[in-house]
N, C-alpha and C positions, 0 to 999 in steps of 0.2 A: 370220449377219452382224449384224443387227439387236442382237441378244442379247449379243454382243462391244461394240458399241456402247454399250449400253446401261451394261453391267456397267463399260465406261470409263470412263462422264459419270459414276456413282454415286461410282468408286475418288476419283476428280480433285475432285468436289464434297467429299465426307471429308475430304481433305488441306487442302480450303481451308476447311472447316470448324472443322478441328481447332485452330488458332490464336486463335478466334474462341470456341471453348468456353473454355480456359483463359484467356482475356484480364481478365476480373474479378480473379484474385489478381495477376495483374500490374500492373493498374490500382489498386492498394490505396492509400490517403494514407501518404504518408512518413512515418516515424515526426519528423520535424523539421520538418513543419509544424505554425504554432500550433492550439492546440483547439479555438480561435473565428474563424473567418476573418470579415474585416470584410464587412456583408449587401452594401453596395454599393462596387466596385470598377468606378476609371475607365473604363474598358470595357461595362459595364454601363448605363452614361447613353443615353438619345435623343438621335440624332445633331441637326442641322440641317436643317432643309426645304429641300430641293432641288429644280429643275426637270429634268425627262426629259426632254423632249422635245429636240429640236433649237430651237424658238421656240415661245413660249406667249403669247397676247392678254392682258393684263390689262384687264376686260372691268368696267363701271360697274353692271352688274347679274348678278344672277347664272343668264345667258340668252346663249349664245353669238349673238343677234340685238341686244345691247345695244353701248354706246359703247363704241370700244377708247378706253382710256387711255394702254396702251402696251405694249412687248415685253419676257419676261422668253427667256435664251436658257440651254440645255444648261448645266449645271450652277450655276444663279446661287443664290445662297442669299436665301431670303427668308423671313419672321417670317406665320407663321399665325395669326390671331387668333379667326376660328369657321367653323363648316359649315355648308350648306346643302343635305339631296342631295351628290348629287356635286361640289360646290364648293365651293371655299375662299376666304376671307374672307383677303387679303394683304399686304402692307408690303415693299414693293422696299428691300431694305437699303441698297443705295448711292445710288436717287434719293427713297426717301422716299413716292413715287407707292403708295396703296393702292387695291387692285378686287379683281376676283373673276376666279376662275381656274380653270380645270376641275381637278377632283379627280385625275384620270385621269393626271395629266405632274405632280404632287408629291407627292415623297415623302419621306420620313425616311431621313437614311444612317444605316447602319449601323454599329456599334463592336464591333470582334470578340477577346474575350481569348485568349491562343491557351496560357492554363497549365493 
């Protein structure tokens, strides 16, 4: 029983392997795209610094026992200026307030080319 089993996962792993062997000559550049594609393409750029968290302290030092300044929330976009350790150094886009902000809840979106 075992050995029917077995000889099944092999035949079924083959067939899904097989698509995945020939996929390089299918995958080949079109003959009508340019010779030189340009290095960097919109999609390729670093997104903007974004907050994760649900709420993040914008904190006067960079020491989660220091002054809160104020709240950056779930998706806010804010301008990073330097690091310390796990913290960053920030600028609230919309009120202008800079502190320091755990490294942990910002991060860089993503741009994803899908050609």
């Amino acid at each position: 029983m075992r050995t029917t089993q077995f000889a099944a996962s092999i035949a079924v792993l083959g067939a899904l392997a097989l698509p995945v062997i020939s996929a390089p000559s299918a995958m080949a550049t079109p003959s009508s795209a340019p010779a030189s594609a340009p290095a960097t393409r919109p999609c390729d750029r670093l997104g903007p610094w974004v907050i994760g968290a649900k709420a993040v302290t914008i904190r006067s030092k960079a020491t989660s026992k220091s002054t809160a300044r104020g709240v950056l929330y779930r998706g806010h976009k804010v301008t990073v200026h330097k690091t310390h350790g796990n913290w960053r150094y920030i600028t609230d886009k919309t009120t202008g307030v800079k502190g320091w902000v755990s490294g942990t809840y910002v991060y860089r979106e993503v741009y994803m080319c899908l050609d």
